[in-house]
VEXDREN-819104 format. One record per residue (C-alpha): residue in three letters; y, x, z. Coordinates in Angstrom, 3 decimals. Each point is the difference from the previous one (the first is absolute). Example, Ala and Ser with C-alpha at 12.3 -4.5 7.8 and 13.67 -1.06 7.14 Angstrom:
@residu ALA | north -4.500 | east 12.300 | up 7.800
@residu SER | north 3.440 | east 1.370 | up -0.660
REM end
This chain:
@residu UNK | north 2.169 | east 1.861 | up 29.703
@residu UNK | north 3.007 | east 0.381 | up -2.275
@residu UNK | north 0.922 | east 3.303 | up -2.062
@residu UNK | north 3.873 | east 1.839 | up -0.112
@residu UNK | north -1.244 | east 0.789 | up -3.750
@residu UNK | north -0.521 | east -2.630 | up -2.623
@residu UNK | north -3.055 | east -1.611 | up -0.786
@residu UNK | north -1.421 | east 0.225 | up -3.739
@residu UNK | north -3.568 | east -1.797 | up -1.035
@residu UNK | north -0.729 | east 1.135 | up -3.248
@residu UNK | north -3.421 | east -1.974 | up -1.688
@residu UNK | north -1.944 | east 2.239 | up -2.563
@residu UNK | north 1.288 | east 3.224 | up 1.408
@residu UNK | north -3.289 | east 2.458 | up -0.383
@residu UNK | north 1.223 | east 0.456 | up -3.444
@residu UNK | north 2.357 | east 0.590 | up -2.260
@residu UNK | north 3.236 | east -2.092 | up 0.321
@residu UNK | north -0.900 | east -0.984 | up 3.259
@residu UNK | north -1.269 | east 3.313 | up 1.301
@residu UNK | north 3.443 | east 1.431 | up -1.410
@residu UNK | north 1.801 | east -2.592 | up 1.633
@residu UNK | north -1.112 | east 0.205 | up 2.882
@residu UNK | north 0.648 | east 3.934 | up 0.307
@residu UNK | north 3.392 | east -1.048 | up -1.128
@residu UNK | north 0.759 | east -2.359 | up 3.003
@residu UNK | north -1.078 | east 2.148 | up 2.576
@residu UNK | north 2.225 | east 3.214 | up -1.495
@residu UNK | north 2.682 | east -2.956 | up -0.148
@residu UNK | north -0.423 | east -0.611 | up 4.238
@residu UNK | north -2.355 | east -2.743 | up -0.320
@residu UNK | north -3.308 | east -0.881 | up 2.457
@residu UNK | north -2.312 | east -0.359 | up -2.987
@residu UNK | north -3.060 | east -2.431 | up -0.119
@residu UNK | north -1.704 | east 0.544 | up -2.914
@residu UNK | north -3.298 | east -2.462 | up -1.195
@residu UNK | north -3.047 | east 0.249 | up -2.293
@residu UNK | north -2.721 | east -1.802 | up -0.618
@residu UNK | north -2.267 | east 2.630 | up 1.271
@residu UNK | north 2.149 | east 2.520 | up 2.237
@residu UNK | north -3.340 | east 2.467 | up 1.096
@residu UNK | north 0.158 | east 0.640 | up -3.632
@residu UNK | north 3.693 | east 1.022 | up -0.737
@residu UNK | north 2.101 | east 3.088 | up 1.519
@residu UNK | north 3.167 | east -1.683 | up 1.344
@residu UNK | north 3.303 | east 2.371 | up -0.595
@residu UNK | north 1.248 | east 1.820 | up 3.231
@residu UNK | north 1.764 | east -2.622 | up 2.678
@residu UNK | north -1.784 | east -3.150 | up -1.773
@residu UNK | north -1.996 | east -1.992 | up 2.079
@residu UNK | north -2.927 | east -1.584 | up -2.761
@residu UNK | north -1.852 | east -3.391 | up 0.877
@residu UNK | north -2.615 | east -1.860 | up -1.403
@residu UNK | north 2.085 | east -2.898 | up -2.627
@residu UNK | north -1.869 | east -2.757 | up -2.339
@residu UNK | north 3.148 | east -1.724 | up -1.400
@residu UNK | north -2.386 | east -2.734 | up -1.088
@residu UNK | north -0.894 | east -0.851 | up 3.107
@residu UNK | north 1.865 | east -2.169 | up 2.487
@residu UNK | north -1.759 | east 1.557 | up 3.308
@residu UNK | north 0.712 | east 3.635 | up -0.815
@residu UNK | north 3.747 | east -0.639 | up -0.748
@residu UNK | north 0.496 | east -1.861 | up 2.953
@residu UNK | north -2.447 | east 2.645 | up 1.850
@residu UNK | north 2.215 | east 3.182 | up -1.483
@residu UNK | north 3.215 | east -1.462 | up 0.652
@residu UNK | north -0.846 | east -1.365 | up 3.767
@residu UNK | north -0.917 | east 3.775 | up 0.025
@residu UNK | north 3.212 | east 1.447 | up -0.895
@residu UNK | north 1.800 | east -2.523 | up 2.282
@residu UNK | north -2.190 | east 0.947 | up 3.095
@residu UNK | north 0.857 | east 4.308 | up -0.385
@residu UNK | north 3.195 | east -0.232 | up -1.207
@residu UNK | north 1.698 | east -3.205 | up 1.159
@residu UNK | north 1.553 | east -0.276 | up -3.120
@residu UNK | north -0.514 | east -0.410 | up -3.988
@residu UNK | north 3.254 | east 1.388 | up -2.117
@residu UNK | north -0.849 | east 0.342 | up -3.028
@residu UNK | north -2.840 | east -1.384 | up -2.423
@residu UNK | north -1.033 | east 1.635 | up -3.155
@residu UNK | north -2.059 | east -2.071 | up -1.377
@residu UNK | north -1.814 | east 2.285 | up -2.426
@residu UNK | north -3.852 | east -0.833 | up -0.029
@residu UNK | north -0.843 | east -1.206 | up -4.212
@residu UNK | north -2.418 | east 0.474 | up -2.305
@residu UNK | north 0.377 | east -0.185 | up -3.647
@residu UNK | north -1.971 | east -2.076 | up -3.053
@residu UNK | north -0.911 | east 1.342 | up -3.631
@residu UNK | north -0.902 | east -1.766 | up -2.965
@residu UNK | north 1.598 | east -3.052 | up -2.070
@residu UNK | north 0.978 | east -2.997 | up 1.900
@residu UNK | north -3.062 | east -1.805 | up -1.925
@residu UNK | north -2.520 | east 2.680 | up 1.172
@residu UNK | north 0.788 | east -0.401 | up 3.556
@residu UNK | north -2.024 | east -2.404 | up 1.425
@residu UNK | north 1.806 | east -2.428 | up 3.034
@residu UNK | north -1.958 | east 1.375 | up 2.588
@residu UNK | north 1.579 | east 3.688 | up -0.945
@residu UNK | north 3.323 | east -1.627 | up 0.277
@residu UNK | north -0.819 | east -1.290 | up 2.999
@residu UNK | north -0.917 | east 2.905 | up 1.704
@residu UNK | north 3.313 | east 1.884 | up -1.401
@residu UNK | north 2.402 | east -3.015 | up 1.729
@residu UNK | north -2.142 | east 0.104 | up 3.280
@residu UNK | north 1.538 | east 3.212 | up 0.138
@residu UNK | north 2.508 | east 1.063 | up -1.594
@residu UNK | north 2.035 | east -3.729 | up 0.638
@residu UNK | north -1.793 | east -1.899 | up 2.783
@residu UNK | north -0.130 | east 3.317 | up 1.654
@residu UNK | north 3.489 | east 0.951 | up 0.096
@residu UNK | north 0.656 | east -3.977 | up 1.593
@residu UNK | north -2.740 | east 0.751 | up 2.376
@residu UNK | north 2.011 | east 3.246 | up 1.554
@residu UNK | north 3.302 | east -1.873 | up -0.283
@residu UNK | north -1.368 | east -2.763 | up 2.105
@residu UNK | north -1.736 | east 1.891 | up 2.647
@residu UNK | north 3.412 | east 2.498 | up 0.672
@residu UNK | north 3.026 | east -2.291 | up -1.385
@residu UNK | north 0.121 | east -1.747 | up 3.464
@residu UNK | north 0.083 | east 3.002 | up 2.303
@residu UNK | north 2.876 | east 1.434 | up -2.348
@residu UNK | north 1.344 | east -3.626 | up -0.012
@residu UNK | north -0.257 | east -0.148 | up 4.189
@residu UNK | north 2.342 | east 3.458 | up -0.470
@residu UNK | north 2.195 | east -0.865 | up -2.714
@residu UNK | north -0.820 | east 2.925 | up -1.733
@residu UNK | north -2.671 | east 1.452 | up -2.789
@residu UNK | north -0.159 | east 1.105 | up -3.455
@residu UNK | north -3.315 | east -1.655 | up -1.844
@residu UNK | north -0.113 | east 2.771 | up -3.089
@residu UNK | north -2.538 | east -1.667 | up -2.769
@residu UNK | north -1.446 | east 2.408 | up -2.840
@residu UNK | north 0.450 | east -1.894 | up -3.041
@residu UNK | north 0.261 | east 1.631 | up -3.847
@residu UNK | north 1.593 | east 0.532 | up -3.030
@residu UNK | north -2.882 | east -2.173 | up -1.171
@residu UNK | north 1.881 | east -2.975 | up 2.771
@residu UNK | north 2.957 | east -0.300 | up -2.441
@residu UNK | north -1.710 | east 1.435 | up -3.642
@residu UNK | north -3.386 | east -1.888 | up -1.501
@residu UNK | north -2.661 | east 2.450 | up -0.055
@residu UNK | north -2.490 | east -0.509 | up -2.608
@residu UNK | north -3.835 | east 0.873 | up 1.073
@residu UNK | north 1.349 | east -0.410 | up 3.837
@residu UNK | north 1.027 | east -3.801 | up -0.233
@residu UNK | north -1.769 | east -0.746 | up 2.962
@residu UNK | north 1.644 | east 3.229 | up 2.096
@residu UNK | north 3.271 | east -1.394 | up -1.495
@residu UNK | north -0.132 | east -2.990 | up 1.265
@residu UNK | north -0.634 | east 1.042 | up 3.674
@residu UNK | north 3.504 | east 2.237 | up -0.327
@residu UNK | north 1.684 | east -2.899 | up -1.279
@residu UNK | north -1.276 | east -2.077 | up 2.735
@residu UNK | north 1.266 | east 2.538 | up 2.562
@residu UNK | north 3.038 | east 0.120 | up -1.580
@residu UNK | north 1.009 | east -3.456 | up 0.084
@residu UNK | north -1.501 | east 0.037 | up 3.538
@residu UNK | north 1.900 | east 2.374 | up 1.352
@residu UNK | north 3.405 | east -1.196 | up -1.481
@residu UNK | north -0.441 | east -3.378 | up 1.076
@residu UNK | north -1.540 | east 1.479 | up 3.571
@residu UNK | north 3.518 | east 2.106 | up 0.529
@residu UNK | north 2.382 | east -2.777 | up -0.512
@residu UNK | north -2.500 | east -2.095 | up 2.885
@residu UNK | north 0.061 | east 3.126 | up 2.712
@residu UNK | north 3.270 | east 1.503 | up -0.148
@residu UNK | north 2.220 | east -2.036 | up 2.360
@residu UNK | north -2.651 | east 0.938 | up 2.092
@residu UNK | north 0.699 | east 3.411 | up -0.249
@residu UNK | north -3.052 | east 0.929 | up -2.191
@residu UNK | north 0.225 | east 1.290 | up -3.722
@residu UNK | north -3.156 | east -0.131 | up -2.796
@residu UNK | north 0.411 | east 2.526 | up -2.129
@residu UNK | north -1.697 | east 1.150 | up -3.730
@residu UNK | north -0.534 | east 3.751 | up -1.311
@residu UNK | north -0.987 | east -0.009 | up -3.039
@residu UNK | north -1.916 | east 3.166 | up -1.452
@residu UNK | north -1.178 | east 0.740 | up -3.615
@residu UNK | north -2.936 | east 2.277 | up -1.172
@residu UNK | north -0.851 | east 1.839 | up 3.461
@residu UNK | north -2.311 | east 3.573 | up 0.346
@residu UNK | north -2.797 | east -2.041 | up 2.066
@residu UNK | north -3.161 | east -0.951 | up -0.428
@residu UNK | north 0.891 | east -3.684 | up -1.706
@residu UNK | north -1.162 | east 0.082 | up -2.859
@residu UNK | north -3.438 | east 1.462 | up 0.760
@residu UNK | north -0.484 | east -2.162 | up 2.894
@residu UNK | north 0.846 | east -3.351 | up -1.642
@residu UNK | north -3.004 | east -2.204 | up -1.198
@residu UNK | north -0.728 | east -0.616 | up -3.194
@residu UNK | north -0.631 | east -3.567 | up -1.809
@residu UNK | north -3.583 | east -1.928 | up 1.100
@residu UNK | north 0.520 | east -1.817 | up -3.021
@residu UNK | north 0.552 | east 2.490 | up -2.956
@residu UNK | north 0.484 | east -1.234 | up -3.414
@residu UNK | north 0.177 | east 2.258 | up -3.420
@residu UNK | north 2.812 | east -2.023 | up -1.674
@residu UNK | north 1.960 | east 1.900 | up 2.940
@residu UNK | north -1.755 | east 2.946 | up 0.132
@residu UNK | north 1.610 | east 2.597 | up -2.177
@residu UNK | north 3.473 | east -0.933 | up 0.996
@residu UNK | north -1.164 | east 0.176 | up 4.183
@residu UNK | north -1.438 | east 3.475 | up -0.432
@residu UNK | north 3.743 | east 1.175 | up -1.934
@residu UNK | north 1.458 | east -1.386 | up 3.038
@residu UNK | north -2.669 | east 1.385 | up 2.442
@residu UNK | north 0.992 | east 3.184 | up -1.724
@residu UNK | north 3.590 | east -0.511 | up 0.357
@residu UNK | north 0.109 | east -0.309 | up 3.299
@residu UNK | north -2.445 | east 2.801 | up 1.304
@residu UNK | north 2.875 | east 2.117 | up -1.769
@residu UNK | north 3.013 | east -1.839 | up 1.524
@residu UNK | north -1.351 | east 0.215 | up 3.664
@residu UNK | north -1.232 | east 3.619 | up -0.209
@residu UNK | north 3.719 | east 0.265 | up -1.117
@residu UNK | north 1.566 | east -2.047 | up 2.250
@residu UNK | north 2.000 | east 0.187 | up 3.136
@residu UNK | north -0.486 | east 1.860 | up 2.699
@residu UNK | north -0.783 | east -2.317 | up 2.750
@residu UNK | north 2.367 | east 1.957 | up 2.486
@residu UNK | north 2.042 | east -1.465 | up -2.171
@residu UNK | north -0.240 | east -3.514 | up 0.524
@residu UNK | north -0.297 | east 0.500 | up 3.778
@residu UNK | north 3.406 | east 1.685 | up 0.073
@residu UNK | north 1.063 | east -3.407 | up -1.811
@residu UNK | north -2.475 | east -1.845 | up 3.130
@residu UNK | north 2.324 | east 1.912 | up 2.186
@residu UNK | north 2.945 | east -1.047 | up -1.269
@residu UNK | north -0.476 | east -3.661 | up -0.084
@residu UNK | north -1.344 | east 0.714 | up 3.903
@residu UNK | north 3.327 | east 1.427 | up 1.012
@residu UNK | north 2.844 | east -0.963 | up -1.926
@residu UNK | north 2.887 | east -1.389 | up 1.676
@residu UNK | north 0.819 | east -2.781 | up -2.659
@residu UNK | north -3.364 | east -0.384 | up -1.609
@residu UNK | north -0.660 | east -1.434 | up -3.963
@residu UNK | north -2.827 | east -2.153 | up -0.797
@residu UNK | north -1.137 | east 1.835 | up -2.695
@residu UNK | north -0.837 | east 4.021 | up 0.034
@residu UNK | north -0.999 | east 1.226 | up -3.027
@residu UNK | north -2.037 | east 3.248 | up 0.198
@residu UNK | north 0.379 | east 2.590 | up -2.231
@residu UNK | north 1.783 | east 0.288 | up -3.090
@residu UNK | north -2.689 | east -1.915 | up -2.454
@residu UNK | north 0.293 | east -2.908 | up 2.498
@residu UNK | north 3.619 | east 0.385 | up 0.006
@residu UNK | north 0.231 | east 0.260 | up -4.455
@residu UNK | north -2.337 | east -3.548 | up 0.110
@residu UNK | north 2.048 | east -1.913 | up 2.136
@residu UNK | north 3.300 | east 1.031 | up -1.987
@residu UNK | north -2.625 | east -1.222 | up -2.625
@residu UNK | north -0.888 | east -2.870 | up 0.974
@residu UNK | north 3.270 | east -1.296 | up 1.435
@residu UNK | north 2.188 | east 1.322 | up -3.079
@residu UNK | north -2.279 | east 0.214 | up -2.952
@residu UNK | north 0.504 | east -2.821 | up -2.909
@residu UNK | north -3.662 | east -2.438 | up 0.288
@residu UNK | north -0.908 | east 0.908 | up -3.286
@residu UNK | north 0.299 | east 4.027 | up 1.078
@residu UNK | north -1.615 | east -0.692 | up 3.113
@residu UNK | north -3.126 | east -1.094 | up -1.630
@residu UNK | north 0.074 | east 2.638 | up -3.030
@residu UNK | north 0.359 | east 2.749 | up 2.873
@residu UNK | north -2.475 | east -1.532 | up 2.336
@residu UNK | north -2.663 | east -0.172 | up -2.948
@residu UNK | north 0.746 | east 3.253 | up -1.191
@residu UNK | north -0.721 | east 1.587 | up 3.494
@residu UNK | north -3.116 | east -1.969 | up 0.104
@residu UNK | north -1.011 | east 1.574 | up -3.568
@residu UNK | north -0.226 | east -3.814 | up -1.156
@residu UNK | north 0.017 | east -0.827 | up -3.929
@residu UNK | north 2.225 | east -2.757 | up -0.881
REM end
């Protein structure tokens, strides 16, 4: 069976970026598929279809996507938003925490692009849309670990779209900053506390309970999610929102010894 309408798959959509993008696509003319890793529990938005997703498992992405194939005929678009997040200093992390983070939030997204790059490949035509970060092109201190999975994607992904475009296939980045979800709360905390790090963790724990309940709306990353779905000439990079937008004019423009006074000072570091 194929579809007149697009096809969007959108992983970690019961909440928010996902669930917003998702609600986005569909308002946008898209057949949404939206995934979680336990969809009885979640409310899917109006028009999106919600399946059961483990991105760290190699069965259920090749089970979800065989899925989509077999109702719709066809995959369009992949969002690949599914991540989870990582607190504490990079010493108080223990390799079994990081491991867990790149199951997901890397080996995840290469999962999903494996399972649905050849049916966009057999159509020459597709848009793979990776969530990366701020935090993929700024060091993060007391997320080292999270930063180093949105690094990974983003050299992934860059190196991924020069590979698939003469097959008529883009890989594509947005890039959000401090987002109104449930991040913060949700990410785990280090197995492997030590004091010498404690006061400074707990200033940034504090820090960024603030910056997320202040942060962007995340309708308003999934109008950038739209954006990158439908625009005629597409960039590799979206930046969404303006914070996103003032750090990569940051990072791109700002003098090295700047850079690191300004990232310190946002990080409420001494020295």
């Amino acid at each position: 069976m194929s579809t007149h309408r697009p096809v969007a798959l959108v992983t970690g959509a019961s909440s928010g970026i996902g669930k917003a993008a998702s609600l986005a696509l569909v308002q946008a003319g898209f057949d949404v598929v939206g995934t979680s890793r336990d969809a009885s529990r979640a409310t899917p938005p109006d028009g999106v279809t919600l399946l059961d997703l483990d991105v760290a498992s190699d069965a259920s992405a090749t089970a979800v996507v065989q899925q989509v194939i077999d109702q719709f005929g066809q995959i369009d678009i992949l969002v690949n938003n599914a991540g989870m997040g990582l607190m504490g200093a990079a010493e108080e992390n223990s390799l079994a925490q990081a491991q867990i983070v790149f199951d997901v939030n890397v080996f995840g997204v290469m999962r999903m692009v494996k399972e649905v790059l050849p049916h966009m490949r057999a159509r020459r035509r597709g848009r793979i849309i990776n969530l990366s970060s701020v935090v993929g092109f700024l060091p993060s201190p007391y997320m080292a670990v999270y930063s180093a999975s949105k690094h990974a994607i983003e050299g992934y992904t860059e190196s991924l779209d020069h590979e698939i475009r003469e097959q008529g296939v883009r890989a594509l980045l947005v890039q959000p900053a401090y987002t109104n979800t449930g991040f913060e709360a949700n990410s785990p905390r280090p197995d492997t506390p030590l004091q010498v790090y404690a006061n400074q963790r707990r200033a940034f724990d504090r820090m960024m309970e603030a910056a997320i309940k202040d942060g962007d709306d995340p309708a308003a990353v999934a109008k950038v999610i739209v954006a990158a779905a439908t625009d005629p000439k597409p960039k590799l990079r979206y930046t969404a929102g303006p914070l996103a937008g003032r750090a990569s004019a940051l990072r791109r423009l700002a003098p090295a010894g700047i850079f690191d006074k300004q990232i310190r000072k946002l990080n409420q570091l001494a020295g």
